[in-house]
Structures are given as structure tokens and as C-alpha cells.
C-alpha positions, 0 to 999 in steps of 0.5 A: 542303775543303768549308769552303773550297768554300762560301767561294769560292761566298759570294765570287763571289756577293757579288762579282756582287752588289756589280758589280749594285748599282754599276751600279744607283747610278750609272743611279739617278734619282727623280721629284718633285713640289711641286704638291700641292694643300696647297702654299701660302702661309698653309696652302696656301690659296693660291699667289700672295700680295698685298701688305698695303700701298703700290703693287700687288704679288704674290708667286706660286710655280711648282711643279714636277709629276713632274720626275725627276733623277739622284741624287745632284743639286741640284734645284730645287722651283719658282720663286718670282715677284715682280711689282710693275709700279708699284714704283719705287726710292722707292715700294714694297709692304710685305708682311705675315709669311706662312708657306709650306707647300712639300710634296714628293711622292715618286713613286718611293716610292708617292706618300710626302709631306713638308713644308718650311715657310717663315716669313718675317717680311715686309718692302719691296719696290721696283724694284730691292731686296727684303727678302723672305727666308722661312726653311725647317724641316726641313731634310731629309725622309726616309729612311723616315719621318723627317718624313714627313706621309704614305708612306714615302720609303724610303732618298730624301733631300731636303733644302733650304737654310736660307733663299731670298731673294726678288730684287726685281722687276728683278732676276735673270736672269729677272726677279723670279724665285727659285729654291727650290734642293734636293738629293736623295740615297739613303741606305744606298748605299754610291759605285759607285766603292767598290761596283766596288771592293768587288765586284772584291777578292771576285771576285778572291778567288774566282778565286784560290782556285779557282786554288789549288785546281786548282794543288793537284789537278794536284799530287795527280794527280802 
């Protein structure tokens, strides 16, 4: 009896605790940052890169300071802007390779740092095409340390995709302008759905052995 006693209490508890974690994941947000001074083109010496050849031209990014998301969410982590007011479609810039450091802070974990590296290998660009793409390594930072420059992002996941193109000077919704498209995640939590699901089987089982068990004592007193 004792045995059993204590697996009705171990139930209950668990099943309570399941239904609070679900609540957590699903209100569960994080907040972000990708203006740290190191974020760059060519060692983060800068964020607007000119042009090495042709007509007048710039590539500059936009970061984004203590932007907080839902999670699981795509993100963006700035917004690179391309601007060449004498390109036309025969005359253009010609960009040299440049390298780009995009560092992610991670505010809701004490300030942990990572770092996305960008290479590209430079190219043309006119009024209406550009051939301007910069290719991302890692992929992923975290969770804990895992490609950590600095901190512990504890159990957050941000990754990126594996390239942004860059769109010409008269291109896209808002003109010249490309977004660096992400996604954040926290690993080690299992869907609210499953939790619910999980929490609801072991409060149910603690209900029925209490219920057997008063069913049984009833029966003794007769």
C-alpha cells in the first residue's frame, strides 16, 4: 500500500509539473540583438562597404537591437541595403570579395555571443540585377556552447540559411533591400500539445488510483 501510495503522489506531481512546463513553451519568447560592435564587413571594421570599380555604389547593413520573438519563429537579423544612384542596366559597380561577421547576442541568456560568417565572392551590380550573394558558416549556434564566441546560450537555437542573395538597386518591395532571414528555436522542450498530452495520462492516473483506492476502503468497511 505504501508503494503504491507514494506512485499516485510521483504521478500527480509529475502531471502538474508536465501542464506548467506546457504553459511555459508555449508563452516562450527570446530577445536578440546583431548590433554588436564586431558586426561588419571585413572584421566588423565597418557596416557599409563601397565599391572597388565602376559607377559609385554601396552595400550597408541594418541591424536590429534587443528585438524579442516568439519561439519557435522565423526572425530576421537585419537588413542589407544596396544603393548605386548611377547604375544604370549597361553601366554598373563591381564589388571586390568581402567577408561579413554577423554576431547574435543572445539577451535572455546573460548576453551569450555567436558569430555567422559571410563570404562572398563579389560580383556586378546594375539598376536592375545584381550578382551579389554572401554565403553563411555555421548554420547554427547553440545550444550551450556550441559555437558560442562568448556566454552560454543555454538550450536557444538560432540558425540561418545557407546564402542571402543580395537584390539589385531597383529591386524588391523595399528597394535594394535584403533581408538576413533566421530562425530561433529551444532545444530540450518537448510541443505544449505533447506535454498536455503527457501531464493529462499521469494526472489521470493519479486520479484512478485514488479512485480505486477509496472504492477499495469502502469495500473493507463493509
Amino acid at each position: 500500500m505504501k508503494v503504491m501510495k507514494r506512485l499516485v503522489r510521483a504521478a500527480s506531481i509529475a502531471g502538474m509539473a508536465i501542464f506548467m512546463a506546457a504553459a511555459s513553451a508555449s508563452a516562450a519568447t527570446i530577445t536578440y540583438s546583431t548590433n554588436a560592435a564586431n558586426t561588419g564587413f571585413n572584421g566588423g571594421s565597418s557596416l557599409t562597404l563601397d565599391n572597388s570599380a565602376g559607377v559609385a555604389a554601396t552595400l550597408a547593413f541594418l541591424p536590429n537591437a534587443n528585438t524579442s520573438s516568439g519561439v519557435p519563429s522565423n526572425v530576421n537579423f537585419g537588413i542589407f541595403t544596396l544603393a548605386c544612384p548611377s547604375c544604370t542596366t549597361e553601366a554598373g559597380a563591381s564589388f571586390s570579395p568581402f567577408t561579413f561577421d554577423l554576431v547574435i547576442t543572445d539577451v535572455t541568456h546573460g548576453g551569450a555571443t555567436g558569430t555567422f560568417v559571410g563570404t562572398s565572392t563579389g560580383g556586378a551590380v546594375f539598376s536592375n540585377a545584381s550578382l551579389l550573394t554572401i554565403d553563411w558558416a555555421p548554420l547554427q549556434l547553440g545550444p550551450g556552447v556550441n559555437n558560442a564566441t562568448g556566454g552560454n546560450f543555454g538550450t536557444a537555437i538560432f540558425s540561418t540559411t545557407v546564402f542571402t542573395g543580395i537584390v539589385a538597386p531597383n529591386s524588391g518591395s523595399d528597394l535594394g533591400q535584403s533581408t538576413v532571414q533566421g530562425f530561433v528555436d529551444f532545444t530540450a522542450i518537448p510541443e505544449p500539445a505533447t506535454l498536455s498530452l503527457v501531464g493529462g495520462a499521469l494526472l489521470g492516473l493519479g486520479m484512478l488510483r485514488r479512485k480505486g483506492r477509496s472504492r477499495q476502503q469502502g469495500s473493507d468497511a463493509r
